[in-house]
C-alpha positions in Angstrom: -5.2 8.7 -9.7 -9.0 8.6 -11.2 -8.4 6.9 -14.7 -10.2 9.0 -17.9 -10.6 7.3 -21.5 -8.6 7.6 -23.8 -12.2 8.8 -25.9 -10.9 12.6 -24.7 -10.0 14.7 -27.3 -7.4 17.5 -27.1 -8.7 18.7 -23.7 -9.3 15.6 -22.8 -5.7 14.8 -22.7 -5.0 17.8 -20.1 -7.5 16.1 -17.8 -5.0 12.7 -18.4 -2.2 14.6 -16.9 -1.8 15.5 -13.5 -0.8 19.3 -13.6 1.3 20.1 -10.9 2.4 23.3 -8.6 4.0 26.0 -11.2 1.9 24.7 -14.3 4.6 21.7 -14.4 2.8 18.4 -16.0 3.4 15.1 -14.8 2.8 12.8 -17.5 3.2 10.0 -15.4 1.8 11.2 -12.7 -1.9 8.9 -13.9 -0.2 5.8 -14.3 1.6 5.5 -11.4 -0.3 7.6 -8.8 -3.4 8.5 -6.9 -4.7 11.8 -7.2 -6.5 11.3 -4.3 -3.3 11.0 -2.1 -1.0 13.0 -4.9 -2.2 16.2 -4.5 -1.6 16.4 -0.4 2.4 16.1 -1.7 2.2 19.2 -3.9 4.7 21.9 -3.0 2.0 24.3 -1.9 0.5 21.7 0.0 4.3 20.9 1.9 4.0 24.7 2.9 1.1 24.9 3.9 1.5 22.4 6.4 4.7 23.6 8.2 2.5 26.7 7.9 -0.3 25.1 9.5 2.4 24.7 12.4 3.4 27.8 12.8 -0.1 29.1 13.2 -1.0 26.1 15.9 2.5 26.7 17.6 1.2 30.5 18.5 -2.0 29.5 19.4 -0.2 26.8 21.6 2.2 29.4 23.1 -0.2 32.1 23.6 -2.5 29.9 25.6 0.7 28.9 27.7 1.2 32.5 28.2 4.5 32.2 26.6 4.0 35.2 23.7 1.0 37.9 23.6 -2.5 36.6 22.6 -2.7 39.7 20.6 0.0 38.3 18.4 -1.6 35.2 17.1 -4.1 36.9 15.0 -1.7 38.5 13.1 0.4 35.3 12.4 -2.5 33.3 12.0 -3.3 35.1 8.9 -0.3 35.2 7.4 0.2 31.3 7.4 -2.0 30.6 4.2 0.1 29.1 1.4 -1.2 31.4 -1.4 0.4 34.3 -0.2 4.1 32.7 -0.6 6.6 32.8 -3.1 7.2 29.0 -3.9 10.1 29.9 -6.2 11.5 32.2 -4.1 11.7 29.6 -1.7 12.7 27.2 -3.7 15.6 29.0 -4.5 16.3 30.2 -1.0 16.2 26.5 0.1 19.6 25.6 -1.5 22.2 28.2 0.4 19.9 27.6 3.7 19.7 24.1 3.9 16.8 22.7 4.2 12.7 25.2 3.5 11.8 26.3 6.6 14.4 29.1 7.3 12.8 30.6 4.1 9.9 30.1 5.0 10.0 31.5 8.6 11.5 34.3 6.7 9.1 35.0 4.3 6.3 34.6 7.2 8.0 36.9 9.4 7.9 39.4 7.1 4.4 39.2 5.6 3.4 39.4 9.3 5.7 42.3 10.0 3.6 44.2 7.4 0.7 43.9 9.2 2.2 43.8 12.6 5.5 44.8 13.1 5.2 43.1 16.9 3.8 40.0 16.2 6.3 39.6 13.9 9.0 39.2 16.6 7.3 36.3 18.0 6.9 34.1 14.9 8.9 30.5 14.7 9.2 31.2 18.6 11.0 28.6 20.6 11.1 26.0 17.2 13.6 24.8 15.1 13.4 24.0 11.7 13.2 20.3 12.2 10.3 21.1 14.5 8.6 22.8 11.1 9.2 20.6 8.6 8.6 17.0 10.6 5.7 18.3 11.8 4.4 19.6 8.4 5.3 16.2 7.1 3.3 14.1 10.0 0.1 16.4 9.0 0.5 15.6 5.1 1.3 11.8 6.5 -1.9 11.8 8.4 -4.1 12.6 5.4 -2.4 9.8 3.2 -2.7 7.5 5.5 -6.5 7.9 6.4 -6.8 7.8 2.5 -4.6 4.8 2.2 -6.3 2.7 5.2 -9.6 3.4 3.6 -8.7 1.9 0.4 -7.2 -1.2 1.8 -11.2 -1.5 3.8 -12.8 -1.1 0.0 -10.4 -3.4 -1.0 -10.4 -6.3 1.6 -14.3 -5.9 1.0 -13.7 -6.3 -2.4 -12.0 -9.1 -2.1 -14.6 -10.5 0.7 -16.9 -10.4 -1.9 -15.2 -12.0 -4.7 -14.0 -15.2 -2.1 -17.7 -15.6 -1.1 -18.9 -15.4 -4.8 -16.0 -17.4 -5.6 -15.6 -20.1 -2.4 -16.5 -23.2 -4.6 -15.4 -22.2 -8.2 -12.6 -25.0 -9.1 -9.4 -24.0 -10.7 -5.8 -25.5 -10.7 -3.3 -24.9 -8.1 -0.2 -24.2 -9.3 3.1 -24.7 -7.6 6.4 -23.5 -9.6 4.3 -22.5 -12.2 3.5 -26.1 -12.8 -0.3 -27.6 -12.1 -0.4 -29.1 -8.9 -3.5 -30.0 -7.3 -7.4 -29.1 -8.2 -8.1 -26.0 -5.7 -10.7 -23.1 -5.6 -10.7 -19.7 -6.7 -11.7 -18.5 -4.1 -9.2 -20.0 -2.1 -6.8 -18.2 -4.1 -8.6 -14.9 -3.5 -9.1 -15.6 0.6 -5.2 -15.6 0.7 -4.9 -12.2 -1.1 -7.5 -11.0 1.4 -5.5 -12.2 4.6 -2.7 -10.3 3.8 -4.5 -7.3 2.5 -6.1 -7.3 6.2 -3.0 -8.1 8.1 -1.5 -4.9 6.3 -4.5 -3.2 7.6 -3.2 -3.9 10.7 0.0 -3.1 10.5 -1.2 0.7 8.9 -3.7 1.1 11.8 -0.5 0.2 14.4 2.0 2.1 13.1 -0.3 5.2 12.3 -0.4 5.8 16.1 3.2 5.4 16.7 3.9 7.9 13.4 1.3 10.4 14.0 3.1 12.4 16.5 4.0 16.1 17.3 8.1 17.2 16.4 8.6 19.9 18.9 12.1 19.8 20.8 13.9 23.4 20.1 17.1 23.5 19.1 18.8 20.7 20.6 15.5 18.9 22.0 15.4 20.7 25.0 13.1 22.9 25.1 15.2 25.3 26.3 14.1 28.4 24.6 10.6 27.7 25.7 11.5 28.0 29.5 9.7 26.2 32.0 7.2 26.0 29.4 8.2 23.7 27.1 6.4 20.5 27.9 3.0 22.9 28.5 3.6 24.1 24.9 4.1 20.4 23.4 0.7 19.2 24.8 -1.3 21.9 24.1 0.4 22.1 20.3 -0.3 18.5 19.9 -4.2 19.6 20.9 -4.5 22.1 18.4 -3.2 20.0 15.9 -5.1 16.9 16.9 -1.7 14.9 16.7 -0.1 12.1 19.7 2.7 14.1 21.9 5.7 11.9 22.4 7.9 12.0 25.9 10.8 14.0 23.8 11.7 14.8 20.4 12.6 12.0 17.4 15.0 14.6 15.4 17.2 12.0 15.0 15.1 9.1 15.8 13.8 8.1 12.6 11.9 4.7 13.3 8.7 5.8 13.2 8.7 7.6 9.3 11.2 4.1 8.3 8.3 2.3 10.0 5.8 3.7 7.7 7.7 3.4 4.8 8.0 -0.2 5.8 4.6 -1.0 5.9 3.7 0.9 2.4 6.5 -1.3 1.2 5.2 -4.6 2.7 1.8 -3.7 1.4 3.1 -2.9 -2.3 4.8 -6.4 -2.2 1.7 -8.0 -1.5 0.0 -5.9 -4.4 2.5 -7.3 -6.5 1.9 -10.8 -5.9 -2.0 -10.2 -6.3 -1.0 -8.2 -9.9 1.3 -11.2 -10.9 -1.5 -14.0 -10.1 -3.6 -12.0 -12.0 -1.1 -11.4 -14.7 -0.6 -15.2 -14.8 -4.0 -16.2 -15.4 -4.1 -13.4 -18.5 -1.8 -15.4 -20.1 -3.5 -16.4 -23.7 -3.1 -20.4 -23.0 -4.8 -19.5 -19.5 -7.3 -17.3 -19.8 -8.8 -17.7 -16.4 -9.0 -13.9 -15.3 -9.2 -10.6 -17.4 -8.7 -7.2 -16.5 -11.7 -4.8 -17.1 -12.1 -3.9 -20.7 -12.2 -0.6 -22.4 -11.7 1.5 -24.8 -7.8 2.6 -25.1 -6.8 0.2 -22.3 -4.2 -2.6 -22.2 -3.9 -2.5 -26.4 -1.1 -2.8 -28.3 0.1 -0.1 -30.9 1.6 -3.2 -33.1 -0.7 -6.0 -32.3 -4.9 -5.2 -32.6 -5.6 -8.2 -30.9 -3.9 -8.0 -27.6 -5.6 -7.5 -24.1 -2.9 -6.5 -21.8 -2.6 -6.3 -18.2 -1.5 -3.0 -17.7 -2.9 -2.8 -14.6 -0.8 -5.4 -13.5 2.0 -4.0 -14.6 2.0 -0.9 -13.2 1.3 -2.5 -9.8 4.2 -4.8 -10.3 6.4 -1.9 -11.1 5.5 -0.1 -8.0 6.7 -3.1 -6.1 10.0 -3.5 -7.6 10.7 0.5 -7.0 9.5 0.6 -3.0 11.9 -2.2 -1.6 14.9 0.1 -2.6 13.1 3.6 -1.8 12.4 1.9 1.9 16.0 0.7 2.2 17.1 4.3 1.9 14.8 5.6 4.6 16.2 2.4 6.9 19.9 3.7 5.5 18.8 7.3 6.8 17.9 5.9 10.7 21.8 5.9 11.5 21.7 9.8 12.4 24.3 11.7 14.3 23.5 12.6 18.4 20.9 14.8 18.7 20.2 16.6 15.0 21.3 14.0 11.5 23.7 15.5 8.9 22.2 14.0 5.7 20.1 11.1 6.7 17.1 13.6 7.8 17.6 15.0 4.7 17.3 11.7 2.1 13.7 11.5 3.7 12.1 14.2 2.1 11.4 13.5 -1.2 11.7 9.6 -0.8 9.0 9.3 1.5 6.6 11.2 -1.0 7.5 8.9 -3.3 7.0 5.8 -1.3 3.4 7.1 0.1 2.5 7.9 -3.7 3.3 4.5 -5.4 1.9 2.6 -2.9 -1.1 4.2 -2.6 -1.3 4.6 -6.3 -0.4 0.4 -6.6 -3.4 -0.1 -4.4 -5.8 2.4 -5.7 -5.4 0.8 -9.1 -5.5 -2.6 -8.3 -8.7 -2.4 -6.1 -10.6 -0.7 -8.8 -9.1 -3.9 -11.4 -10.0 -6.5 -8.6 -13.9 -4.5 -8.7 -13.9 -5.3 -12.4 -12.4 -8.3 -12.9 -13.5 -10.4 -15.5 -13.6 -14.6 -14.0 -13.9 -17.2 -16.4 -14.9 -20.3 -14.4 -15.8 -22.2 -17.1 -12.4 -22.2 -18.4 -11.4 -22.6 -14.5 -12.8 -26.2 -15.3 -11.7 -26.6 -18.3 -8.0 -26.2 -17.5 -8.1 -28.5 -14.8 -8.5 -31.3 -17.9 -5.8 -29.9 -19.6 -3.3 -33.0 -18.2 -5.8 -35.9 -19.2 -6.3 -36.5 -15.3 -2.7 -35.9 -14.1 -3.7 -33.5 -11.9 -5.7 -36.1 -9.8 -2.4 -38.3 -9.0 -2.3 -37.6 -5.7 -5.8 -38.1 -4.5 -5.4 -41.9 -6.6 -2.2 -41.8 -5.0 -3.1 -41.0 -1.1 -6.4 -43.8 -1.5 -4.2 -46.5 -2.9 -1.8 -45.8 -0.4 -4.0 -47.0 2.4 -4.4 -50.4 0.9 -0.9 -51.2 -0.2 1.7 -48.5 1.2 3.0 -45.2 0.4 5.8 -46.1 -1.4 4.1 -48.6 -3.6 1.8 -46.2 -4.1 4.0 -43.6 -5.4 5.8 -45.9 -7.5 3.0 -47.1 -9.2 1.4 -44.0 -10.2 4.3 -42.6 -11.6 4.7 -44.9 -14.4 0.9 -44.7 -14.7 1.7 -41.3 -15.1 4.5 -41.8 -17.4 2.4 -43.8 -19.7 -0.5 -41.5 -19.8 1.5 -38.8 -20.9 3.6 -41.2 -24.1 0.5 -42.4 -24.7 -1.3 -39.5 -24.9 -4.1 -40.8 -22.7 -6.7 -40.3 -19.7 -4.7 -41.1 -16.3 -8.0 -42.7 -15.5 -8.4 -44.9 -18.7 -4.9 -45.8 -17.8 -5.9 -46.6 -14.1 -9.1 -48.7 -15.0 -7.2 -50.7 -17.5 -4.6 -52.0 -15.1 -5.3 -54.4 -13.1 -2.7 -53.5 -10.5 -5.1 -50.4 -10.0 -8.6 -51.4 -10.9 -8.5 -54.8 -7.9 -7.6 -51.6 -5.3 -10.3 -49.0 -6.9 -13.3 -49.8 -8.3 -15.0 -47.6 -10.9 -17.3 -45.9 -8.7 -13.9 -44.8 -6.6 -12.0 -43.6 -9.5 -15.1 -41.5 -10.5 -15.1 -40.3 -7.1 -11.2 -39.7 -7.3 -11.0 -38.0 -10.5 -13.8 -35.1 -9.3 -11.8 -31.9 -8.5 -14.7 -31.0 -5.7 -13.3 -34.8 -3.6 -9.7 -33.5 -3.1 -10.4 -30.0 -1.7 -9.1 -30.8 1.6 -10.1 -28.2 4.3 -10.3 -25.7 1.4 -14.3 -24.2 3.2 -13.1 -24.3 6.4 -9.6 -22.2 5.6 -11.8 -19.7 4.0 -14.5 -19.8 6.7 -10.9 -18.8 9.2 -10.1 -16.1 6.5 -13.7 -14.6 6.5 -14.2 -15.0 10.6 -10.9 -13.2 11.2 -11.8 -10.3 8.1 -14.9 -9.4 9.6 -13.2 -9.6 13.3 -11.0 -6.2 12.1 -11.6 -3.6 14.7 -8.9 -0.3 14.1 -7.4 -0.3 17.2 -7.8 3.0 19.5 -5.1 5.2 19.8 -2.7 4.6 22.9 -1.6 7.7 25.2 1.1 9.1 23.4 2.6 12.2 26.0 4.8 14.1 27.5 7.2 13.5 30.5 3.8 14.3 33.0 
């Protein structure tokens, strides 16, 4: 969701809240979501997409000669969310089991007001599944068009920063322990290959997810007559959607697919938000969060600086592995229409589609505004008098007397740099054991974090040639039995 400061006065504070359907305020709904995405998940919105079928399932029908032509009008423009009762339904919803049979209801009879013949030809042929997994796939198709366009301005984002960044030293860590001399930018490159292999996965499973629901009471068609298949493909025209050779009412790999994916790509935004969230860290102070007024203070402590960002992303990807275990729970369905499972999906999957799309919406406008310290980059690559440069001594000296000797040697050089509180190097050049092996010109060479970078360019030169390789992939023929 679009972020406001905190500057707002009393009005202002309305505009931090996301108001929702029936003047209900979610005062979470900023922190953890994306308007952007948020507000296709509204309960108007949910009717006005099973709606949206309706109307497209007459327009189907009637071309297939299977009702009147005449009666489309008349249904057509009675299927505009405004003109429902969303409490009503609401409370209708409980004894009948699931919304649509309220809503076909309610539709039937606005239409029978206006056109008491039309009205018999409403819902005609569908089932309630057919309404409401259809509605869903529509909603689904506009998060994920939203979702897959801010994982592009992301990954190019992150292209950016890896480019700017390709060369700026900093210590690799490994069990939160300094390790080896590496570049930022290295860092970033691996955030930015898994950003765009979750591209890919979005753009894949989109086209396998994005698919009419249309199978009649038991999936046959029945009620449609000889019809039926005719009706599917010329539904899945008006609604611009994939037809699949039969129904998925109790099928449900395709939404546990999604919710997969969203989940994989929230895990990722939590590792990006804890290596951020790492380098915060006062002793660190290698990255910062954008500044600004009201954000990431403390209401004890005036001089704290906060990753809130961070946090909420990290959040997000400790709620989304459990919400996409429930949609893999819901899979096991009974025959040929689920008792239960089909219904745990509806307001999980919301959920999942609006945490992850609010995790990355937040952390891509962060990443934008991240403040780098390089200098301090450098300057905590000192931090273990040289320590951080025993391998590199290590691996040279190792080609002149052996591995092992090698090893054994610089650990108690090691050991004595750190009792003594000294330079590894000053150590080093004092020894003799060290000194008739490597000269001073090699140590200086040794203890330079840009010598022991390894294929550090070319890795990111694979992660940048494969980035700007992305192509979305075209949709594959998704149809009916021909």
């Amino acid at each position: 969701m679009e972020r406001h400061s905190a500057r707002c006065g009393g009005n202002g504070l309305l505009r931090l809240l996301r108001i929702g359907d029936n003047g209900r305020v979610s005062l979470l709904g900023p922190l953890f979501g994306w308007e952007a995405v948020d507000n296709l998940w509204t309960d108007r919105a949910r009717v006005q997409a099973m709606l949206d079928f309706e109307a497209a399932l007459a327009r189907a029908e009637a071309r297939e000669g299977v009702i009147p032509a005449a009666a489309v009008p008349a249904i057509a423009a009675q299927c505009r969310a405004e003109l429902f009762d969303l409490s009503a339904l609401a409370q209708a919803a409980a004894p009948a089991g699931n919304i649509a049979i309220p809503l076909v209801k309610q539709l039937t009879r606005l239409v029978a007001k206006a056109n008491p013949e039309a009205a018999g030809f409403v819902h005609w042929g569908a089932t309630s599944q057919d309404a409401i997994d259809t509605g869903f796939v529509l909603q689904m198709r506009g998060a994920l068009d939203r979702i897959g366009g801010e994982l592009g301005r992301f990954a190019a984002s992150l292209e950016q920063l890896v480019r700017r960044h390709r060369a700026t030293a900093c210590v690799g860590r490994t069990w939160l322990q300094q390790a080896l001399p590496i570049t930022f930018g290295l860092r970033v490159a691996g955030w930015l290959d898994a950003v765009d292999r979750h591209r890919h996965r979005l753009d894949q499973a989109r086209h396998r997810v994005l698919v009419l629901q249309l199978g009649g009471a038991a999936g046959t068609l029945a009620a449609l007559g000889d019809r039926g298949i005719q009706v599917a493909r010329a539904l899945g025209e008006e609604l611009g959607l994939g037809v699949p050779p039969m129904a998925w009412h109790t099928h449900r790999d395709r939404v546990a697919e999604i919710a997969t994916v969203l989940a994989l790509c929230a895990g990722t935004m939590g590792k990006i938000a804890r290596d951020i969230s790492l380098q915060m860290q006062t002793e660190v102070a290698e990255l910062f969060e954008p500044a600004g007024e009201g954000r990431g203070g403390s209401s004890a402590m005036p001089h704290k600086r906060n990753p809130v960002t961070s946090a909420v992303v990290l959040a997000a990807a400790i709620r989304l592995p459990a919400l996409a275990s429930t949609m893999l729970t819901a899979m096991v369905q009974e025959q040929e229409r689920g008792l239960g499972g089909w219904n745990a999906e509806w307001e999980v999957m919301p959920e999942i589609i609006s945490l992850a799309a609010g995790a990355l919406h937040h952390l891509r406008e962060t990443v934008a505004g991240l403040e780098i310290d390089s200098e301090r980059m450098r300057r905590n690559i000192d931090v273990t008098h040289g320590l951080i440069f025993s391998e590199a001594v290590q691996m040279a000296l190792a080609g002149r007397i052996g591995r092992q000797a090698a090893h054994d040697l610089l650990e108690e050089a090691c050991r004595r740099a750190q009792t003594e509180n000294r330079h590894l190097r000053d150590i080093l050049a004092g020894d003799p054991a060290f000194s008739s092996q490597l000269p001073a010109s090699e140590l200086d060479r040794l203890f330079d974090p840009q010598q022991y970078l390894g294929a550090t360019q070319a890795l990111i030169d694979r992660v940048l040639a494969a980035h700007a390789s992305f192509r979305p992939e075209a949709a594959p023929e998704a149809e009916m039995n021909r």
